[in-house]
VEXTI-118872 format. One record per residue (C-alpha): residue in three letters; y, x, z. Coordinates in steps of 0.05 Angstrom, whole numbers, plus 5000, padded with zeros to 4 digits. Example, Ala and Ser with C-alpha at 12.3 -4.5 7.8 and 13.67 -1.06 7.14 Angstrom:
ALA491052465156
SER497952735143
END
This chain:
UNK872963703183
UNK875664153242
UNK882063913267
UNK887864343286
UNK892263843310
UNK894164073388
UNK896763253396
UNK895563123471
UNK892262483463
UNK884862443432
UNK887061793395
UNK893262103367
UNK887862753338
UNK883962253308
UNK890361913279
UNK892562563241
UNK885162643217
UNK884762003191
UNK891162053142
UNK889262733126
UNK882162553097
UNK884461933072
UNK891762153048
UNK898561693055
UNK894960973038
UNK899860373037
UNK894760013094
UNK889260353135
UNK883059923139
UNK879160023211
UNK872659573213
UNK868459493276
UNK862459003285
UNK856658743312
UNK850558193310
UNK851457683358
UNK844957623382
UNK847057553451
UNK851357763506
UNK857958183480
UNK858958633537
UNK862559223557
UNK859259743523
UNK859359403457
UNK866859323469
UNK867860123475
UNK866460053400
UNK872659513393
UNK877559763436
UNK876560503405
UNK877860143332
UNK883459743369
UNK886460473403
UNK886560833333
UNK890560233304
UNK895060273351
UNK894961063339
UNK896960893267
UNK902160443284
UNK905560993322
UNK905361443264
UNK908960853225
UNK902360623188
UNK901159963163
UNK893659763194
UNK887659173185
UNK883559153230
UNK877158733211
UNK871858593263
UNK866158353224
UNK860957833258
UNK854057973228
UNK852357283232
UNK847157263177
UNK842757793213
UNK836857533234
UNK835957343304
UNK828557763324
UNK827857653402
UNK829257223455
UNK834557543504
UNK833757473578
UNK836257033625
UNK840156503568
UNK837755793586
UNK832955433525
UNK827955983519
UNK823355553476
UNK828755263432
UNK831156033420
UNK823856213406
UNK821455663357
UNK828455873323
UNK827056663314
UNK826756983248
UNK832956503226
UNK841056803222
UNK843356653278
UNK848656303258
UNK843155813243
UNK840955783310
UNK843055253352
UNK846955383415
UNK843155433480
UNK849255243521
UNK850054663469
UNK858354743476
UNK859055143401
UNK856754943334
UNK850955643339
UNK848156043379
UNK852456603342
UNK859256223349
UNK858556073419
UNK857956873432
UNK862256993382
UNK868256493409
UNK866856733484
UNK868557503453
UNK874457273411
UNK877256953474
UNK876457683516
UNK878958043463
UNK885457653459
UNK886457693536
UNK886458483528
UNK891158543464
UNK885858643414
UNK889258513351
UNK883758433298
UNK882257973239
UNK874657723256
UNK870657623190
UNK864657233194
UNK860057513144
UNK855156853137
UNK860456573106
UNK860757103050
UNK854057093042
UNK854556393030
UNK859356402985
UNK856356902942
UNK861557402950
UNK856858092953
UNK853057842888
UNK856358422848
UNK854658902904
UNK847658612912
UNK846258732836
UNK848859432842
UNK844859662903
UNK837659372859
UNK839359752800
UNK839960302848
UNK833260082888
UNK829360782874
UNK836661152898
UNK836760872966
UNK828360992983
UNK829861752967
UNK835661813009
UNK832361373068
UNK825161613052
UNK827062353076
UNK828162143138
UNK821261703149
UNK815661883171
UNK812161453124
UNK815761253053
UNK817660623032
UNK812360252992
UNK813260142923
UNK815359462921
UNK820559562972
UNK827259202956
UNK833559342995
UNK834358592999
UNK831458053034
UNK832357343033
UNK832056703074
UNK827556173052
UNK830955483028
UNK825755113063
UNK825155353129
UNK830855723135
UNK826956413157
UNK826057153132
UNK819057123133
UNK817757213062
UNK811557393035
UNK813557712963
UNK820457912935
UNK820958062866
UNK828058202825
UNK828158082758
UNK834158462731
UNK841458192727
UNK842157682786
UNK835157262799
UNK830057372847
UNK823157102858
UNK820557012933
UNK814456672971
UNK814856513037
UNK809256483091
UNK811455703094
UNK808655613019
UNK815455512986
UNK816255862932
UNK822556002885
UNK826556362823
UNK833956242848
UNK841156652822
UNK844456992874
UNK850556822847
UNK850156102855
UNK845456102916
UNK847556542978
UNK840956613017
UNK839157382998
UNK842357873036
UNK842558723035
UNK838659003090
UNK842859223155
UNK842659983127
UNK845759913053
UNK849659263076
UNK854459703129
UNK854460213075
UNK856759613020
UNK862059343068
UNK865660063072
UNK866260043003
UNK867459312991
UNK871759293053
UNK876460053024
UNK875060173099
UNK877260873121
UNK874960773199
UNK869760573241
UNK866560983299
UNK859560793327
UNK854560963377
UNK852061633382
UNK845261383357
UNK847861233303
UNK851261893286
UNK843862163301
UNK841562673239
UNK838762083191
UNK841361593232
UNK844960963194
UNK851861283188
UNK848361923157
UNK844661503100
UNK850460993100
UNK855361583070
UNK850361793022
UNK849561073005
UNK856060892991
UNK857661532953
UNK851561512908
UNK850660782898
UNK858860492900
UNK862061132884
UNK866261142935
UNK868661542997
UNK866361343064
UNK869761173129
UNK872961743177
UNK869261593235
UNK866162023309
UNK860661813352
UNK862561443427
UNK858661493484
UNK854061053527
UNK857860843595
UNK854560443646
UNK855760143711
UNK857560613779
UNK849860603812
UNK846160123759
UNK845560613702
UNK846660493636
UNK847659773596
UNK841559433575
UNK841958723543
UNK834458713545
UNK833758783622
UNK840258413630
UNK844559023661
UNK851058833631
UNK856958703653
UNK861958303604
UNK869458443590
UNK870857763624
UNK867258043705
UNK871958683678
UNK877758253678
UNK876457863751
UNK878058703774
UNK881759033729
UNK887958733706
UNK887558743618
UNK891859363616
UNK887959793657
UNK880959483623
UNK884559863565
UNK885860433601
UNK879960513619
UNK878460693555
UNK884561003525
UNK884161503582
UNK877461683575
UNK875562053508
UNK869961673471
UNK865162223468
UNK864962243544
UNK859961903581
UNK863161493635
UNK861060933698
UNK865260343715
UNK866660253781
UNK866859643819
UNK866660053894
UNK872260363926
UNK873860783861
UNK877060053836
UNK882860293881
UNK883360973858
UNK883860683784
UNK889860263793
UNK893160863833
UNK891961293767
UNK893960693722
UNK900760633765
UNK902161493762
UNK902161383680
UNK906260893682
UNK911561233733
UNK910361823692
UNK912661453620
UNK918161153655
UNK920261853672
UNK919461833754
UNK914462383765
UNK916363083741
UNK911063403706
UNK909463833649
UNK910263623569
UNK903163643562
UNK901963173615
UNK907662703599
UNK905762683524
UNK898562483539
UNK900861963592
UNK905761683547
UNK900861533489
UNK895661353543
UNK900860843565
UNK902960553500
UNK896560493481
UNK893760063542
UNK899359583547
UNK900558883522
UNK905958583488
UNK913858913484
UNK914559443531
UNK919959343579
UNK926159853592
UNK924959933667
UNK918959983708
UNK915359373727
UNK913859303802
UNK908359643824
UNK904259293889
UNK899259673916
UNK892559473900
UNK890159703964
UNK896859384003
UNK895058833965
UNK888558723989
UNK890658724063
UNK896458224053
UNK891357734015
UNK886457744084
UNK893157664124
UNK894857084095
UNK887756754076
UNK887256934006
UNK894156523990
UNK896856913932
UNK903256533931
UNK905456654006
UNK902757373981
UNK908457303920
UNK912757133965
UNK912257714011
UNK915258123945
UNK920457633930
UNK925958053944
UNK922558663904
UNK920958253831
UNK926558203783
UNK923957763730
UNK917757323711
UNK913057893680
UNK913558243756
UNK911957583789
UNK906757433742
UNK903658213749
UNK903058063817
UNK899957433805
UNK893957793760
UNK893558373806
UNK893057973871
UNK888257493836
UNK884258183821
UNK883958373895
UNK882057783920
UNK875857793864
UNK875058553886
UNK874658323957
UNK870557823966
UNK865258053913
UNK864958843918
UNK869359113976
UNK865459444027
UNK865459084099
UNK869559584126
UNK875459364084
UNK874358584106
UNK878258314162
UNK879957594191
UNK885957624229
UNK883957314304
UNK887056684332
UNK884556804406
UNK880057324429
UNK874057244473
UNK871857994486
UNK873058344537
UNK876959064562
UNK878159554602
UNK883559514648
UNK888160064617
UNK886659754550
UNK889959124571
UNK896059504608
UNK896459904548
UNK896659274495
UNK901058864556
UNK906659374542
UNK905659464477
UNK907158654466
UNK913558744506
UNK915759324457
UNK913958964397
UNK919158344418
UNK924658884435
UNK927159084364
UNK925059154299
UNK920359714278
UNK918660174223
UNK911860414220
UNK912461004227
UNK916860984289
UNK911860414319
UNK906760924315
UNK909761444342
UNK910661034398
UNK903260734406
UNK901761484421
UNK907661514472
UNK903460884496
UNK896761224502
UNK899961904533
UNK903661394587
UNK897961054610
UNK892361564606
UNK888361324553
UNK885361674492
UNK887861394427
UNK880861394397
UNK879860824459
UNK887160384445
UNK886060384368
UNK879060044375
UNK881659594425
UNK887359284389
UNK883059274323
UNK877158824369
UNK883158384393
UNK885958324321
UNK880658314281
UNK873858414321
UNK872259084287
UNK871859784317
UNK876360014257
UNK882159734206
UNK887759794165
UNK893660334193
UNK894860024253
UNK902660044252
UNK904859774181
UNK898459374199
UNK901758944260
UNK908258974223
UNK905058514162
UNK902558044213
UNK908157984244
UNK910458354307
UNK911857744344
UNK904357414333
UNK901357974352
UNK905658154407
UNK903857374432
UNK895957624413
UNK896358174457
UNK899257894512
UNK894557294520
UNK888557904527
END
């Protein structure tokens, strides 16, 4: 359906599709899921956080919203992913659900719940409000057996509609069930056989063999591309985007409409295709070569709003990289300009302010407050931490004055916690520093006259920066030296680098009077 809403915000678009197609419903359904066959990580989470971001969406509009995140926990688990300890324990396991695995960390009650608890816990740290379903449990308790019946008697239905898309057709016994065997506990069944209402007959390669009800007995399941399809109906979902594989022409979201419309008779989801993103200089994710990067290593950088912002300020059909170079920096600086701009402190156009607004309201957690929060530098931030050895509370304390209530002191907290992360795993070496205690090198002997006075102005008064280094060049012109040759010798006497931070606001955070002592002793 082509849209012809001019809404600034791509979330708020999708919004105003959404209740057009699916009219004025008391509550919205969104459903997002996935198989936790491994490591959740931030690539799988565009798919939660876009569900998450169109809830929210609705919510503005004054729309009641579910949002159900559905573990597919009774998918079979088919592979052994990389680098997870108990590689033999996962392998002699294969071919069960995983939620009948056991867990290879051995601190959940499955392999599935231990990924699935891990997730949960990310999820709540970046204000993802979702009911999580655990479809085992369903299964278990027989609740798709009306479903299950109706997508049999409809067997020959869903070959024709998947069948045009094969290159080779479905064989003739081909169910769109399958079921795990009571003895062993795997799918590796030999011969399934329905015999109208709700029995099946199976075989299994492990020579068990049984008629059972699946009413009473909750080991046969829909296969993965009529059970999505059977959860939009059974679900009344009316949302859930995917990847753009799936979206492909006879990909699962093309036969999973047709599927639900000719086999449940009912509408499907609203929905649009996200894009891959990756990592800055690594590519795209890949579970199976263990390129990932989890929502939990986002959140040692980015503080949670700005994980969400990263998405809610990036369209989903747009291919992006996160960054965990210098473009960290630029981030928060962006983050920081939206949220000046919402709290009206940068003039710029309606356009602008509308779609920094939502973008705002979208990425941030818990009540908004009525006046902007303190805003520390990220990059200020990371120069104070190196200052003062990483000690985020004498780093607190610098601000003292500046925070007005607990959530600024805490936002500090998180964001200095994030720089100190940022520095000491990604930061390039020109952005490290150790503040010297003594120094050992030597100088020329206009560097030292030039320094020696410099000491003696330092202990005069107090400076601004920028008046301090106006002066440092009334320093160099004084005493004949070339500024290029007196910055690199007070950053080797400070900090035993060629280069640093801007020198001025640079010897005011140490503290005139230490370095003045520093410079004299040279």
């Amino acid at each position: 359906m082509a849209s012809q809403n001019t809404a600034a915000h791509w979330a708020e678009n999708y919004a105003d599709q959404i209740i057009r197609m699916k009219g004025d419903r008391k509550t919205y359904v969104v459903e997002s899921g996935i198989t936790p066959s491994g490591v959740i990580h931030a690539g799988n989470f565009r798919e939660v956080i876009t569900c998450d971001l169109i809830r929210r969406a609705l919510e503005r509009k004054g729309k009641k919203v579910t949002f159900l995140y559905i573990w597919d926990d009774y998918d079979v688990l088919r592979k052994v992913p990389v680098n997870l300890p108990e590689q033999k324990m996962i392998e002699d396991n294969l071919r069960k659900p995983v939620f009948n695995v056991p867990d290879p960390f051995g601190c959940h009650d499955s392999y599935a719940n231990h990924f699935e608890k891990v997730f949960e816990a990310e999820s709540a740290r970046v204000g993802i409000d979702a009911t999580f379903v655990y479809n085992h449990k369903n299964y278990l308790k027989c609740v798709f057996a009306e479903e299950i019946k109706i997508a049999l008697e409809h067997t020959q239905d869903i070959k024709d509609i998947l069948n045009v898309y094969r290159k080779e057709p479905l064989t003739d016994d081909w169910l769109p069930i399958f079921v795990f065997c009571e003895t062993c506990g795997k799918d590796t069944i030999k011969n399934i056989q329905w015999n109208g209402e709700y029995t099946v007959t199976y075989t299994c390669e492990c020579g068990h063999a049984d008629t059972i009800d699946f009413r009473k007995k909750g080991i046969v399941t829909l296969r993965w591309r009529v059970d999505w399809p059977m959860r939009w109906h059974h679900n009344n979902v009316d949302f859930e985007s995917a990847g753009k594989d799936h979206f492909a022409a006879g990909g699962s979201v093309d036969t999973g409409r047709r599927i639900q419309e000719k086999v449940y008779g009912t509408e499907h989801p609203f929905g649009f295709a996200y894009e891959w993103i990756g990592v800055k200089g690594q590519g795209q994710f890949s579970s199976s070569k263990g390129n990932v990067v989890t929502v939990s290593e986002l959140l040692e950088i980015y503080e949670p709003e700005i994980v969400r912002y990263l998405f809610a300020g990036t369209r989903p059909n747009k291919e992006f990289a996160i960054s965990f170079d210098t473009d960290v920096l630029a981030m928060y600086e962006e983050f920081d300009r939206c949220e000046r701009i919402y709290f009206g402190l940068e003039n710029v156009n309606d356009k602008i302010r509308e779609k920094n607004t939502v973008a705002y309201e979208l990425s941030h957690i818990g009540k908004i407050s009525k006046t902007v929060p303190y805003q520390s530098s990220f990059r200020h931030l990371t120069m104070l931490l190196q200052i003062h050895n990483f000690d985020i509370d004498k780093v607190i304390g610098y601000f003292e004055r500046e925070l007005k209530n607990e959530y600024d002191k805490e936002r500090v907290r998180i964001r200095a916690a994030c720089a100190k992360n940022w520095i000491l795993k990604y930061a390039p070496d020109d952005f490290k520093f150790t503040v010297q205690q003594t120094f050992t090198g030597k100088l020329e002997k206009k560097e030292k006259e030039v320094l020696h006075e410099l000491s003696t102005k330092l202990v005069e008064k107090e400076w601004t920066d920028v008046a301090l280094h106006e002066e440092m060049y009334v320093l160099c012109t004084n005493h004949g030296i070339l500024p290029k040759d007196f910055f690199k010798a007070a950053y080797m006497v400070l900090i035993g680098k060629e280069k640093g931070p801007r020198l001025a606001s640079f010897i005011l955070e140490i503290g005139r009077k230490n370095v003045a002592e520093l410079f004299t002793r040279v």
